[in-house]
C-alpha positions in Angstrom: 115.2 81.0 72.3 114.9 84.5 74.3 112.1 86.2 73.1 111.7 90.2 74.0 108.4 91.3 75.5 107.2 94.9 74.5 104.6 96.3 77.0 105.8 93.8 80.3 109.7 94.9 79.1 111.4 91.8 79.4 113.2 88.6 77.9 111.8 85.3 78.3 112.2 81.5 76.6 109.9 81.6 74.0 109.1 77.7 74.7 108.9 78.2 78.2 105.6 80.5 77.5 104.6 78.1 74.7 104.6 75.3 77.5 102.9 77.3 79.8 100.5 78.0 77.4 99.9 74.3 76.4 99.6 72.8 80.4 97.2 75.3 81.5 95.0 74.5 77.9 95.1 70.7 79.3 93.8 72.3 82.5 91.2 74.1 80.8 90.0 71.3 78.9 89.6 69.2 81.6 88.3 71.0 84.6 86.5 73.7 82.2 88.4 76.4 84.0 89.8 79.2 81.8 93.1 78.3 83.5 94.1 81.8 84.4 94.1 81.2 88.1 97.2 79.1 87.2 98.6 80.5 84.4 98.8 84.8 85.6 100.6 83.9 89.3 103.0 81.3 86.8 103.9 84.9 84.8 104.8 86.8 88.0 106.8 83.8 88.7 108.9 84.1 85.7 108.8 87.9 86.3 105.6 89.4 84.2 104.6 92.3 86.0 100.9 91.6 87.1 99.0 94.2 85.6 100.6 93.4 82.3 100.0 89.9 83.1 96.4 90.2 84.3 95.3 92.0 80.8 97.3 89.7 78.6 96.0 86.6 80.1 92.2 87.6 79.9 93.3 87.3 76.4 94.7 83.6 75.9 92.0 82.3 77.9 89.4 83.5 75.2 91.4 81.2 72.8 91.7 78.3 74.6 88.6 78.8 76.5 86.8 78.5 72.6 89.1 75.8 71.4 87.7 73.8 74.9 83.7 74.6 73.9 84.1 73.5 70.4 84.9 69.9 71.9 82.1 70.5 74.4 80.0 71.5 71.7 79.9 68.6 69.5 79.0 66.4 72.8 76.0 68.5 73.3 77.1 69.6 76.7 76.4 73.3 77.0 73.2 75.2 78.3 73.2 78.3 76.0 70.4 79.5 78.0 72.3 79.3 81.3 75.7 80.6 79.6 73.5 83.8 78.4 72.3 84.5 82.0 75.6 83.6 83.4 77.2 86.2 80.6 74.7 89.3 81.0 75.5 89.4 85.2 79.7 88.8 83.8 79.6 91.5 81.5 78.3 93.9 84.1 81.0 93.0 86.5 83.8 93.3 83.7 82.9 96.6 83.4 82.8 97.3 87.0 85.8 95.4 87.8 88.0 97.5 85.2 87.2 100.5 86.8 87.9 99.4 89.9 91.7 98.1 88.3 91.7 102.0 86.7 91.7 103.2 89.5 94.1 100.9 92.2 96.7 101.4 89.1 96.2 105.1 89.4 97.1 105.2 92.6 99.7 102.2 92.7 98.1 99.4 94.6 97.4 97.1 91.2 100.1 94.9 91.9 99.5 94.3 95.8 95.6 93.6 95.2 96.2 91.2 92.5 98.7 89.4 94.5 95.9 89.4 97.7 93.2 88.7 95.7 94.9 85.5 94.2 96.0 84.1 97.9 92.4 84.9 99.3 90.4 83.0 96.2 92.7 79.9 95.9 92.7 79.4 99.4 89.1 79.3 100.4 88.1 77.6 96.9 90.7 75.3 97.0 90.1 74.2 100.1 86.3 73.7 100.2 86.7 72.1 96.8 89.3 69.8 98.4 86.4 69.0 101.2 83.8 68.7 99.0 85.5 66.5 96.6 86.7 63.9 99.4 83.3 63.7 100.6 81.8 62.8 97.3 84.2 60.4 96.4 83.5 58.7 100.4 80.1 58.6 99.2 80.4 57.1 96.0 82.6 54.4 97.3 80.0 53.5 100.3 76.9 53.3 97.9 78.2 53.7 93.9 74.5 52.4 92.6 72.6 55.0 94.4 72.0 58.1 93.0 71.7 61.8 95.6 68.2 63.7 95.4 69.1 67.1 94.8 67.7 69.0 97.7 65.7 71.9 98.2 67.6 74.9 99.3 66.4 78.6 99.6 67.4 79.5 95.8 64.2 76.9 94.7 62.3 80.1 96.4 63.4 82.8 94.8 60.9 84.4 92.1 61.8 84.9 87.9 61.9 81.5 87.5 63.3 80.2 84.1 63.1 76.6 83.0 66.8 75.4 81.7 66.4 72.1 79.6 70.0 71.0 79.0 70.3 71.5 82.9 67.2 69.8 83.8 66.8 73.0 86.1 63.5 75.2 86.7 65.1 78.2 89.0 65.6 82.0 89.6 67.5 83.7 87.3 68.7 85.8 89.7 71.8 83.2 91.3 73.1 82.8 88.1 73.3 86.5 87.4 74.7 87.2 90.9 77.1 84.6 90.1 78.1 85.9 86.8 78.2 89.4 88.2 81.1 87.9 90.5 83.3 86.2 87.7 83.4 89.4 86.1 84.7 91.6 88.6 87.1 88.4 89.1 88.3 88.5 85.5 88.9 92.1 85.1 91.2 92.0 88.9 92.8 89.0 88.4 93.0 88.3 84.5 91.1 84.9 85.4 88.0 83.4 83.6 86.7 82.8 86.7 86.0 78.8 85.7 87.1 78.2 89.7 85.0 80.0 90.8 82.3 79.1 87.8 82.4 75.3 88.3 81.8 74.9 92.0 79.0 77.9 91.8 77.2 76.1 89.3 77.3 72.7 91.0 77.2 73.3 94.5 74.7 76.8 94.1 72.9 76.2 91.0 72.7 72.2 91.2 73.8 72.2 87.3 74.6 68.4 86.1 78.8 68.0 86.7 78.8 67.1 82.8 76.9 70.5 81.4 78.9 73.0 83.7 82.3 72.2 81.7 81.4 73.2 78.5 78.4 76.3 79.3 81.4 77.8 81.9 83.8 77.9 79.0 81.3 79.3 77.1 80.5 82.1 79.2 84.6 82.9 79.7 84.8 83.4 76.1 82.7 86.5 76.0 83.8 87.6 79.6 87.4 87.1 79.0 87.1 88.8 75.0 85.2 91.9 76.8 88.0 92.3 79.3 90.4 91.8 77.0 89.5 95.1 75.2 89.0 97.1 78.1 92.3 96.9 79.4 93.9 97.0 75.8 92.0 100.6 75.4 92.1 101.7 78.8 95.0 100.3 80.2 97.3 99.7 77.1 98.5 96.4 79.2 97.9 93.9 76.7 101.0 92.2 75.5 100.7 91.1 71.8 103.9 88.5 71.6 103.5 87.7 75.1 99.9 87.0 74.2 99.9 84.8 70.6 102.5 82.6 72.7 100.5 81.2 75.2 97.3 81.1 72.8 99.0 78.9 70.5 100.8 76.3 73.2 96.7 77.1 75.2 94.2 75.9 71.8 96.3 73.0 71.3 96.4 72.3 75.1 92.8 72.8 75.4 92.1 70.1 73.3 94.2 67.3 74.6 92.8 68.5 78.0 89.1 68.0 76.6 90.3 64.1 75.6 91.9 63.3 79.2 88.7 64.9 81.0 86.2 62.7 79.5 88.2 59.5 81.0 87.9 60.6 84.3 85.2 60.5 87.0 83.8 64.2 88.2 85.3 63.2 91.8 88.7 62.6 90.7 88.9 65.5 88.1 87.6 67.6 91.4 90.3 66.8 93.8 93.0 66.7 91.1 91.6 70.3 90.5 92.0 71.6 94.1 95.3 70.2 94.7 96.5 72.1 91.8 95.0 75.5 93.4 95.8 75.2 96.4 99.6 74.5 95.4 99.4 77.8 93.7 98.2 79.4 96.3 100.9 78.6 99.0 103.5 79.6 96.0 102.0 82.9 96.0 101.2 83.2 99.7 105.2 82.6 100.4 106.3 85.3 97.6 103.9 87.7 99.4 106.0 86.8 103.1 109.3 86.6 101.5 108.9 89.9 99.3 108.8 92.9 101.4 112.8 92.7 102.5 113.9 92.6 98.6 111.7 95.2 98.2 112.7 97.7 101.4 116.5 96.9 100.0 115.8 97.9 96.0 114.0 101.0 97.8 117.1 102.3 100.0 119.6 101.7 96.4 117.3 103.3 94.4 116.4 106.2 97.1 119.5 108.5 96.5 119.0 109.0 100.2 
């Protein structure tokens, strides 16, 4: 069923976006990721253009990203106090990473940063998360009854201390606004919650308990993403209603299966499952960046008149 797309301009299988929408809500509720770092380079596959893409993706994460905390909700695993940190520093860098989209549009580099941005962050994050996640699960198979102190690190010295309960944490609040500050400008670029970069920041930086981050990341994507969304609809005009409603409906449904599946599996195997997945994505895109530039020198020279 071919479906026609108003702002991105083309036709698409209207299932083939509702089953998009649906895997990267499983993804979500089990890796508490927004699942935009999978789901925007999946649109330019099937031939979104990415600005359009970027803006209307911001907006199915908020809906599956909400469907995702709900389930976290009723477990009692998110840190409000942490999310609202995490979510003043995201806001900021929204803002600041909207402007910064403005203005690569104006001058028609959107589309090439996006792409860049994309290969850069799954690369490096998939791959330390890949490291990371073998070690721990080399670790837990040496000793599995005993349990790692967390260890001191320079951010236990930092001043403006807060004590966060549901984390069991008593430290700065100025990581978590540096790290929220990040997702932001993320989310705005690259139409991402940020949750992959979210997730290993809060374990690995903030030393957050593996089964709080899940939930309070989601919860911070929903107002991140929501904020986005509405600066690129009013500034932009890039949001894509249809395109849009699609994915949120096949994402909220998603998002809860996701939530069920996550909760059978260990934090090590969800981890390496997570990384595999990004760093698939990223040689997809990497390859499309290598193999573009002669299709696009030969549609120059037709369309040139010269």
């Amino acid at each position: 069923m071919q479906i026609y797309l108003p702002i991105a301009e083309v036709s698409v299988n209207a299932f083939l976006l509702l089953g998009l929408g649906g895997m990267v809500g499983i993804l979500s509720g089990m890796f508490g990721v927004g699942g935009g770092f999978l789901m925007t380079p999946l649109l330019f596959f099937i031939g979104i253009p990415p600005a359009v893409a970027v803006a209307t993706e911001a907006n199915q994460i908020v809906a599956s990203s909400f469907s995702g905390v709900l389930a976290h909700l009723r477990r009692r695993t998110v840190d409000f106090k942490m999310g609202t940190v995490l979510l003043i520093g995201g806001l900021v860098g929204a803002a600041l990473g909207v402007l910064l989209f403005n203005y690569l549009k104006s001058q028609g580099q959107v589309d090439l940063l996006v792409r860049l941005s994309y290969v850069l962050f799954l690369g490096v994050i998939g791959g330390l998360m890949f490291l990371e996640s073998l070690r721990a699960i080399r670790r837990s198979r040496r000793s599995p009854g005993t349990t790692i102190r967390k260890k001191h690190t320079w951010i236990h010295g930092l001043p403006f201390k807060i004590r966060f309960r549901v984390s069991g944490l008593y430290i700065s609040v100025i990581p978590p606004l540096i790290v929220g500050l990040a997702v932001g400008v993320l989310a705005a670029i690259m139409g991402v919650g940020g949750g992959f970069v979210m997730v290993p920041a809060m374990i690995y930086l903030l030393g957050m308990p593996t089964k709080v981050v899940v939930g309070t990341s989601l919860f911070q994507i929903i107002f991140v993403t929501a904020f986005t969304t509405l600066l690129h609809a009013t500034t932009n005009y890039t949001v894509d209603m249809v395109l849009a409603v699609l994915l949120l409906v096949g994402g909220v449904v998603g998002a809860q299966i996701g939530t069920r599946i996550g909760t059978k599996m260990q934090a090590e195997q969800l981890r390496i499952l997570l990384a595999m997945l990004v760093l698939l994505v990223c040689g997809k895109l990497a390859l499309d960046l290598l193999l573009q530039p002669s299709e696009l020198y030969s549609l120059g020279t037709a369309g040139g008149g010269h």
